[in-house]
C-alpha positions as CSV (number, residue, x, y, z in Angstrom):
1,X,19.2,19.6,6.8
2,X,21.9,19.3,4.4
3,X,21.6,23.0,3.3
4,X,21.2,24.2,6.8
5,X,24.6,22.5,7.9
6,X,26.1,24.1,4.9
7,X,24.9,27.3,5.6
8,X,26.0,27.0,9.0
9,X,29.6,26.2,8.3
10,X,29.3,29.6,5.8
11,X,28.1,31.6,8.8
12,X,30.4,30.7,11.0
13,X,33.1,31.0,8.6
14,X,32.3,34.5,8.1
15,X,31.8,35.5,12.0
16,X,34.3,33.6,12.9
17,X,37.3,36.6,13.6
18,X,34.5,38.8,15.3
19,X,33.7,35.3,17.6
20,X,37.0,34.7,18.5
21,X,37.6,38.4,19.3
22,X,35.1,37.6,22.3
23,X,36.3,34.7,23.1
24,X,37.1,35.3,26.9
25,X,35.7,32.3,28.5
26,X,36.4,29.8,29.7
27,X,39.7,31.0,28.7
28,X,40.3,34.1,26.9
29,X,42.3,32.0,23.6
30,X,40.8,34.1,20.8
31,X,39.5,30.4,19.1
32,X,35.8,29.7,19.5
33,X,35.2,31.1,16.1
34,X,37.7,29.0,14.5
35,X,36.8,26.0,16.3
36,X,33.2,25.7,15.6
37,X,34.3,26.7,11.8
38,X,35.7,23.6,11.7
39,X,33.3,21.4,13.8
40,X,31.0,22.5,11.5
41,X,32.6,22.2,8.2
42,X,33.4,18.3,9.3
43,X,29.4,18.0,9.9
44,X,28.5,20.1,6.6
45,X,31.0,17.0,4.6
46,X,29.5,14.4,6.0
47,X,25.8,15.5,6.0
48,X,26.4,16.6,2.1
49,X,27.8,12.5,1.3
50,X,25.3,10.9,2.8
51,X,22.4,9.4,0.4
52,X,19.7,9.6,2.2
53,X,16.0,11.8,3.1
54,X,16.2,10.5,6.3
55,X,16.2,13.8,8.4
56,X,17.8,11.8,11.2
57,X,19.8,9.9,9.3
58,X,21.6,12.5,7.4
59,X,21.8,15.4,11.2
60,X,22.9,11.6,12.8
61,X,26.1,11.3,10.6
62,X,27.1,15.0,10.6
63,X,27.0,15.1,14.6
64,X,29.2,12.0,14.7
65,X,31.5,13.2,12.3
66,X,31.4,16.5,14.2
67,X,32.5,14.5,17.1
68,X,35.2,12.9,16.2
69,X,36.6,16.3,14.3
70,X,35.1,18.6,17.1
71,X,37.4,21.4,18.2
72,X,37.5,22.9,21.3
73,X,35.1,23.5,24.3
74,X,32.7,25.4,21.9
75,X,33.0,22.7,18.8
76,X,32.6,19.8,21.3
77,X,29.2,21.4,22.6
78,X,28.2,22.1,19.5
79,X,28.9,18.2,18.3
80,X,26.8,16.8,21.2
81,X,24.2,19.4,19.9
82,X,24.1,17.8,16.6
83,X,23.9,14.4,17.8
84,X,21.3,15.0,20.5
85,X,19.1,17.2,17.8
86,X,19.0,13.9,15.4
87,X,17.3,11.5,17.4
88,X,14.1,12.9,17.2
89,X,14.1,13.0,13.8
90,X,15.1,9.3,12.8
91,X,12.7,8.2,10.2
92,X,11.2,11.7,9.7
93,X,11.6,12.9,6.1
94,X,10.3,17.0,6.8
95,X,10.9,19.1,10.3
96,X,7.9,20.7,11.3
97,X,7.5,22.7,14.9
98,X,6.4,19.7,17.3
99,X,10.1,17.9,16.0
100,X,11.9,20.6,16.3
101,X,11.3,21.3,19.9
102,X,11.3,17.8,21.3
103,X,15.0,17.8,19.1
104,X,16.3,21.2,21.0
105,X,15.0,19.7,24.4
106,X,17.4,16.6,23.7
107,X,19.9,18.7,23.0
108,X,19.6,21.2,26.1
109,X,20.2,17.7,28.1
110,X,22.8,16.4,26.6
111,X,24.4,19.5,26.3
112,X,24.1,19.9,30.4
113,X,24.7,16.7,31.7
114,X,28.0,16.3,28.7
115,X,29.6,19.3,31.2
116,X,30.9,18.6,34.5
117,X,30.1,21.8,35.8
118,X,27.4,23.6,33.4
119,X,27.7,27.2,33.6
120,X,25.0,30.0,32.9
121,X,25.6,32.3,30.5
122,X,27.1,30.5,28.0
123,X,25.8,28.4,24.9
124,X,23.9,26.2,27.6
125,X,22.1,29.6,28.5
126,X,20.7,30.2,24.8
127,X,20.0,26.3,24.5
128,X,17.9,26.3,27.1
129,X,15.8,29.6,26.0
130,X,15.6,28.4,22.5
131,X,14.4,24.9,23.7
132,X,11.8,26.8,25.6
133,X,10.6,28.8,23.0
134,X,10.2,25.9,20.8
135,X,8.5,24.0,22.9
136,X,5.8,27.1,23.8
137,X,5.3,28.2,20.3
138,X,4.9,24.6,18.9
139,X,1.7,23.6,21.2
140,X,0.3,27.0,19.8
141,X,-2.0,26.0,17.2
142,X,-4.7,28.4,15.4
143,X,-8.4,27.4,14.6
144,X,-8.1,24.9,11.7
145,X,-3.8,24.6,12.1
146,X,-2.6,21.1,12.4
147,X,0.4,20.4,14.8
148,X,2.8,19.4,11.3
149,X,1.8,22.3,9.4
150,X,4.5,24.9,7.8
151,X,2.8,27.7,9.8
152,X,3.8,25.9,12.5
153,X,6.8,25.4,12.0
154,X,7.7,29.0,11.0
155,X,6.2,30.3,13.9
156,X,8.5,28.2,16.2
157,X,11.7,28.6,14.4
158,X,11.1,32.2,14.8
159,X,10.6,31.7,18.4
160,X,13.8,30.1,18.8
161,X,15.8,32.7,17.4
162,X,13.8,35.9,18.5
163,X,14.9,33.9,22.2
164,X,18.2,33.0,21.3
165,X,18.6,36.5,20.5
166,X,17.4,37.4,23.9
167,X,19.6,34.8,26.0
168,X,22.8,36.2,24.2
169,X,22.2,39.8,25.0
170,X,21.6,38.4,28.5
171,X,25.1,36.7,28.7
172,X,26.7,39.9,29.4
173,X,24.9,40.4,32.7
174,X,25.3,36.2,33.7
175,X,29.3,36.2,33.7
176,X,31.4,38.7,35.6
177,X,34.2,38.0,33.1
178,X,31.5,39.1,30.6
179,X,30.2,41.7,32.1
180,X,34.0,43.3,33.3
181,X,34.3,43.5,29.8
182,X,31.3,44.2,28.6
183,X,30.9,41.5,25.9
184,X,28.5,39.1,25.3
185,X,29.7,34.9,25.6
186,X,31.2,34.0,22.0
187,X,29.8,30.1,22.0
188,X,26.4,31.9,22.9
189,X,26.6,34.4,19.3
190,X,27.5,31.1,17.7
191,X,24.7,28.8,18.7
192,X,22.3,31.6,17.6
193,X,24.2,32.1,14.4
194,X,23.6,28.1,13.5
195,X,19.8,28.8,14.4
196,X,20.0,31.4,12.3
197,X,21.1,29.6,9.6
198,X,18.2,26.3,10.3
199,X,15.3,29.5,9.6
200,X,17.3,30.5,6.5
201,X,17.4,27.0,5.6
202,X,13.6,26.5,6.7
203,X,11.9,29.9,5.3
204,X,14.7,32.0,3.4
205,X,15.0,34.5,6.1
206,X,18.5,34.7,7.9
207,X,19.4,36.8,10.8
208,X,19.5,40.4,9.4
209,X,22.5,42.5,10.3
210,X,21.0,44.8,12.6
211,X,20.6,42.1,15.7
212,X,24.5,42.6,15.7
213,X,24.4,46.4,16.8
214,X,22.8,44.4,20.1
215,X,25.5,42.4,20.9
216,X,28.2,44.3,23.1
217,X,31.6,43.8,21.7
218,X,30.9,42.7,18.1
219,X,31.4,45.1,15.7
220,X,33.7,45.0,13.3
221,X,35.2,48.0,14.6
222,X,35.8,46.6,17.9
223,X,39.0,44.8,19.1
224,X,39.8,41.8,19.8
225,X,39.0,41.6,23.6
226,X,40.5,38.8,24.6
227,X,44.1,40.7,23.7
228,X,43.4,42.9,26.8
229,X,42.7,39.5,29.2
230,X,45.5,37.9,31.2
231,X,46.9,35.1,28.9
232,X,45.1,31.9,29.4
233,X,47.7,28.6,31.0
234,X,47.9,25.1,30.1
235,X,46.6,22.8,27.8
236,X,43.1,21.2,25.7
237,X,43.3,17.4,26.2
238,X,40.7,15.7,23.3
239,X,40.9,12.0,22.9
240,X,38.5,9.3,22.1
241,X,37.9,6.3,24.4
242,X,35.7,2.7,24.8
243,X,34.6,2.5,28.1
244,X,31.5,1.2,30.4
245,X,29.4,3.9,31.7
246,X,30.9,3.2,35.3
247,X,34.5,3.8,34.1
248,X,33.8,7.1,32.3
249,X,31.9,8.4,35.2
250,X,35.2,7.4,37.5
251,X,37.3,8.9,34.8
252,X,35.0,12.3,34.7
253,X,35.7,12.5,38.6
254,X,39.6,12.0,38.3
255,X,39.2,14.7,35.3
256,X,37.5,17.2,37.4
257,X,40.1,16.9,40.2
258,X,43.0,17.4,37.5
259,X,41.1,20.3,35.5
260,X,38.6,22.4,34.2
261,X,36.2,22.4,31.2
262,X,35.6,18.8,31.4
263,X,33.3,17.3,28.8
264,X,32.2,13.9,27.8
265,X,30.1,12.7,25.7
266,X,28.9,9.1,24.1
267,X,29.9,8.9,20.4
268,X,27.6,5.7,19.8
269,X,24.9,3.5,21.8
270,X,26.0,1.0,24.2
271,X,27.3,-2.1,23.0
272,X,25.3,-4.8,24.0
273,X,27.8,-7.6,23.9
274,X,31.0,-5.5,25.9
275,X,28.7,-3.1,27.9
276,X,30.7,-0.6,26.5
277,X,30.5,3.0,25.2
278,X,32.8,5.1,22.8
279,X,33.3,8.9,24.4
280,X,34.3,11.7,23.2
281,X,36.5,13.6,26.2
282,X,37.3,17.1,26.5
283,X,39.2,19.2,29.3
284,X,41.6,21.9,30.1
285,X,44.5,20.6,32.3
286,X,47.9,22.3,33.5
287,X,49.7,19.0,33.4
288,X,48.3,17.7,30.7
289,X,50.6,13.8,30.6
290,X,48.7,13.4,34.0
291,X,45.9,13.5,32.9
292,X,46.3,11.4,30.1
293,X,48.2,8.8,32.3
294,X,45.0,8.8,34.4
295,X,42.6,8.2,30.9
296,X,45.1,5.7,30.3
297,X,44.6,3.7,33.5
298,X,40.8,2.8,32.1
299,X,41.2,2.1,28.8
300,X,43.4,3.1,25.9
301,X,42.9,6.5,23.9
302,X,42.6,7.5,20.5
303,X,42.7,10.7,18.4
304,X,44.8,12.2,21.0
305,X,45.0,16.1,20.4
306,X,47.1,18.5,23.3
307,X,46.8,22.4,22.1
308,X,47.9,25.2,24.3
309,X,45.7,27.6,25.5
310,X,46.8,30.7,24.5
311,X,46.4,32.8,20.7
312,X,48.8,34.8,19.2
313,X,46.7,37.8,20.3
314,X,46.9,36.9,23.9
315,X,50.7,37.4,24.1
C-alpha cells in the first residue's frame, strides 16, 4: 500500500499538466492535475510514517491525511476514496481480489452519497465500472483456485483497470461539455491513473503508454482545452467542521441552495459521547462570506481555504 500511494503521487505528478489541460468540468480552472498531485503526495507522507503492516491501518491514515490536505473537487473525491477503500482492509496484512472489490464498492458509495448531486461521466462513472469489474472477476475462481490466491488477485486488478480504461473513453460521450470539446473528464484519467499505479504496485505492470492515444484530448501535443472555455466565476469554499449528522445534512441543503459542487464528507466516526461528526466540506459559491456565514451558524469552521476559480490559462 505504501508503494502504491507513492507511486501514485509519481503518476500524477507526471500527468498532471496534460490533466489539468482537460480540466473543463465542473469548471473549466485548468487544476485537477495539480490538485490530486497534492492530495496525493499528503496521503503518500503519511502512509510512508506510519509503522505498521496493517493494510488498513496504513490506506486509513493516508485518506485522513488526504482529507484534511485535499485539494479541490477532484482531491476531495479522491480523499473519500482513500478512506472508504481502507475499511475493508483493517486487520488485513495482503490484498487479494475478494478485498479489493468489497474496498472499491465502499468507495463507489461513499464517493456518491459524499456529492450532492452525483454526475455521470466523471470519476464516479469509472468508480462504478471499476467496482464492477472487481467484484465479477473476484467470484471467478478456476478448478483448484482459492478465493485469496495471487491469481486472483491479478486477474481482478486487471479487470479494474481494463474497465476503468473503458469508462474514461466513455466520458466523452456522458457530458456535453465533454463531448463539445471532444475530451475525455480529467478526474476520470486520474482515478484510472491511481489504479494504474495499485497493479504496478501489485504485479509490476503499469499502464503502458499506448492506452493514452485512446483518450481524446491528451497528447502532449494537444492544448490546453480549457483555454478555449468561457472563464470559470466565483470561488472553492473548503473548511473542516464538528457537527451531528442532522446539522450537516441541514447545512448540505443551505449549501446546495447557495452553490454548486457541494461535497461532504465524515473525517472520523461518530462520537459517542457528543453525537458528533468531523466533516470535511467542499463547494463552489459566487458569494463565498455567505456561505461561510451560513457554515458558521451550525458550528465553527476550521482550515478555511477560499480559491478562485479561474487559471492563468483561462484568462
Amino acid at each position: 500500500m505504501r508503494r502504491w500511494l507513492g507511486m501514485a503521487e509519481t503518476v500524477l505528478a507526471n500527468h498532471s499538466d496534460r490533466l489539468n489541460a482537460i480540466n473543463i468540468f465542473p469548471v473549466p480552472d485548468g487544476d485537477t492535475g495539480t490538485n490530486l498531485y497534492l492530495t496525493a503526495r499528503a496521503a503518500a507522507q503519511a502512509a510512508a510514517a506510519v509503522d505498521s503492516q496493517d493494510l488498513g491501518v496504513v490506506v486509513g491514515t493516508a485518506g485522513q491525511a488526504a482529507m484534511e490536505e485535499a485539494r479541490g473537487n477532484s482531491g476531495t473525491l479522491f480523499a473519500v476514496f482513500l478512506d472508504a477503500f481502507a475499511v475493508p482492509l483493517v486487520g488485513q496484512s495482503r490484498l487479494s481480489g475478494p478485498l479489493l472489490a468489497e474496498s472499491l464498492h465502499r468507495c463507489r458509495i461513499r464517493a456518491w452519497s459524499a456529492l450532492s448531486e452525483p454526475v455521470e461521466g466523471t470519476m464516479l462513472s469509472v468508480l462504478a465500472a471499476a467496482a464492477d469489474a472487481a467484484a465479477s472477476a473476484s467470484e471467478t475462481a478456476e478448478a483448484g483456485e482459492a478465493p485469496h490466491s495471487n491469481a486472483i488477485l491479478i486477474r481482478t486488478i486487471d479487470a479494474v483497470v481494463d474497465a476503468a480504461l473503458g469508462a474514461v473513453v466513455e466520458t466523452e460521450g456522458q457530458l456535453p461539455t465533454l463531448h463539445d470539446a471532444r475530451v475525455v473528464d480529467a478526474g476520470g484519467v486520474g482515478l484510472l491513473l491511481v489504479l494504474g499505479a495499485l497493479r504496478a504496485a501489485v504485479i509490476g505492470e503499469g499502464l503502458g503508454d499506448q492506452i493514452f492515444d485512446r483518450l481524446h484530448g491528451y497528447a502532449v501535443q494537444d492544448p490546453h482545452i480549457h483555454a478555449q472555455q468561457p472563464a470559470a466565476e466565483g470561488v472553492e469554499l473548503m473548511c473542516t467542521i464538528t457537527l451531528s449528522p442532522l446539522d450537516a445534512a441541514g447545512l448540505r441543503h443551505r449549501l446546495d441552495e447557495l452553490g454548486e459542487s457541494v461535497i461532504m464528507s465524515p473525517l472520523g466516526p461518530l462520537d459517542e459521547d457528543s453525537g458528533c461528526v468531523r466533516w470535511r466540506v467542499h463547494v463552489h459559491v459566487l458569494d463565498p462570506e455567505a456561505a461561510l456565514a451560513e457554515i458558521r451558524n451550525v458550528g465553527e469552521p476550521e482550515k478555511i481555504a477560499f480559491t478562485e476559480l479561474h487559471s492563468d490559462h483561462a484568462h
